[in-house]
C-alpha positions, 0 to 999 in steps of 0.5 A: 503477545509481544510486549513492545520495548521500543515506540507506540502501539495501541491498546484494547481501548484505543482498537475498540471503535474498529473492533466494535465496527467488526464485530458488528458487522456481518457483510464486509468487503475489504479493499486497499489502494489503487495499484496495489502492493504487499502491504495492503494485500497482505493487511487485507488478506489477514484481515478478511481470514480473520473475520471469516473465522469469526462467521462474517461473510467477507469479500476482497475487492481491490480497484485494480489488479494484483501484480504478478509477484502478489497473485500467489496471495490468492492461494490464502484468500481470493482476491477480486478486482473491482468491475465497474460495469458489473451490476452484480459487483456494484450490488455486492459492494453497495449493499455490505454493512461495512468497508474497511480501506487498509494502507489508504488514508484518502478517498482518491486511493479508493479509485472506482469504488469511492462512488458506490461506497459513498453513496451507500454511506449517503443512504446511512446503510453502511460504515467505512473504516480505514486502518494505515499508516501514511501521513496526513489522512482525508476525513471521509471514514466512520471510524479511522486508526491511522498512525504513522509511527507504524512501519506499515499497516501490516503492523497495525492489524498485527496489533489490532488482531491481538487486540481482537482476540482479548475481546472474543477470548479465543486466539485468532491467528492461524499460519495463512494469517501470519503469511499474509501479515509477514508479507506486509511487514517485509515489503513495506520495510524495504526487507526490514531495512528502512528507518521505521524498522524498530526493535519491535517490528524484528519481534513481531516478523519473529512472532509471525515466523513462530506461528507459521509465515515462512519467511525465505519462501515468501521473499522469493515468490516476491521478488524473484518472479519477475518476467523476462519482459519485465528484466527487459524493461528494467534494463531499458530503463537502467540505461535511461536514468539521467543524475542532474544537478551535481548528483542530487537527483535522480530522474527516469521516465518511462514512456508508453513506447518503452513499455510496448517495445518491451512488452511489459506492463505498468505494474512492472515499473513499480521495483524500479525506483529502488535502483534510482536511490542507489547512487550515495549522492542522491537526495531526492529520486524520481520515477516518472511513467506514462499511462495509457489515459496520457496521465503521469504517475510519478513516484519519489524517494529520499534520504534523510529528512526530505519530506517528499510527501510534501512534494507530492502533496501539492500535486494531490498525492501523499505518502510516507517522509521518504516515499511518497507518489501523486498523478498528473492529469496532464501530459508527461512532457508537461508533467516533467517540466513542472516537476524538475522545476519544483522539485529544484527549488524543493531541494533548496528549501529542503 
């Protein structure tokens, strides 16, 4: 094991509530945030393997769909999308011993499944436990490990499994699980170059690669398979970007009719925001989507010691210092008024 120079990590005693919540446990279902990215995938992916190898029964169900540029994670384990119409999906999902939510840290993230898990938690028939990394966490688990030190929660099971495989004396990792982790770590590192990216997250993307993760071919499956609606998307929405207030903010919002005129999808917006940060002045950039419901999605970036995780606090989201991201429950036009209008005088106050 890597013996980290630089930051936190956890030690055997600090993982022994997770390790004795998976240890005992014989049916899991383990899951990640509505919308789902690398990170959670990936966690959830090398969480799941590894518990297989230990002889549990363990299911991956997610409350929405994987994106495209994701869908090749299901070659290392399947991935199912929760139905909540479905008896058979209730039934699996109710009657696990234990849930584990990872790169989540509220209930709200869960979407659909939230109901059935706590009912069954009401019933005292099962655990939650939740693995992440964001800032500010609900307390709604059995047991939770949630530090934001962390470059992603990909890092964090990367520790835990290390920590897993000291207690059952025999090693643990395999290449599927050192894939499934390497995509964690990289998406949610911005490709290694966002501020959290330490000494010790370069040592363990070097760990993953000596164990099997390849490392130039799952950057390409992930970030050069976008389709040719989704570039026709992105060049519609490039030339929609508007720079407010002397090149402070950047502001995009994309409406449904933008979407059905280029014949995307919603997760197609998600590699957008990237593009609204790249003009040096900005502070503080915003990406705005209409849903099919009439509910807005915003999602925020910064620079700096912007907090916009506060930003999107008061509109009952969360996030990371510079990444962060909440939903309206109203109109887009609504939306968009309320938040220019605060998201100025957060400025000022930032």
């Amino acid at each position: 094991m890597i013996v980290p120079e630089y930051g936190r990590t956890l030690n055997a005693v600090e993982w022994s509530p997770v390790i004795d919540a998976l240890l005992d446990g014989q049916q899991f279902v383990l899951t990640t945030h509505e919308n789902s990215d690398g990170d959670g995938l990936g966690s959830e992916i090398a969480l799941a393997l590894i518990l297989k190898s230990l002889g549990k029964e363990v299911s991956v169900v997610n409350p929405t769909e994987v994106p495209p540029n994701y869908q090749f994670l299901n070659n290392l384990y399947k991935i199912s999308h929760f139905d909540n119409k479905s008896e058979e999906a209730i039934q699996e999902l109710t009657l696990c011993d234990v849930v584990v939510l990872l790169d989540a840290n509220l209930r709200d993230r869960m979407g659909s499944l939230w109901p059935h898990v706590s009912f069954s938690r009401e019933l005292g028939s099962q655990k939650l436990v939740c693995v992440d990394h964001h800032l500010e966490p609900d307390d709604f688990t059995d047991v939770m490990v949630c530090e934001n030190y962390a470059s992603s929660t990909g890092e964090l099971v990367y520790g835990l499994i290390y920590a897993l495989q000291k207690r059952v004396g025999r090693e643990l990792f395999t290449p599927k699980v050192a894939q499934a982790l390497y995509v964690a770590v990289m998406t949610d590192t911005g490709s290694f170059r966002f501020p959290k990216t330490t000494p010790y997250v370069y040592q363990l993307a070097g760990d993953l690669v000596s164990k099997g993760a390849d490392a130039a071919e799952l950057y390409d499956r992930i970030y050069n398979s976008l389709t040719p609606n989704a570039l026709k998307l992105l060049g519609a929405a490039l030339s929609a970007i508007t720079i407010l207030d002397n090149g402070k903010i950047s502001w995009l919002f994309i409406s449904q009719e933008m979407i059905k005129a280029t014949e995307s999808k919603l997760f197609d917006t998600d590699h957008i925001i990237q593009y609204l940060l790249s003009v040096p002045s900005v502070r503080i950039a915003v990406l705005m989507v209409e849903m099919q419901d009439g509910r807005t999605k915003a999602s925020f970036r910064s620079r700096g010691d912007i907090y916009v995780n506060q930003l999107a606090k008061k509109y009952g989201g969360g996030g990371h210092m510079n990444a962060a991201g909440c939903l309206f429950q109203f109109s887009s036009d609504k939306a968009q008024m309320v938040l220019l209008e605060d998201l100025r005088l957060f400025l000022k106050q930032s």
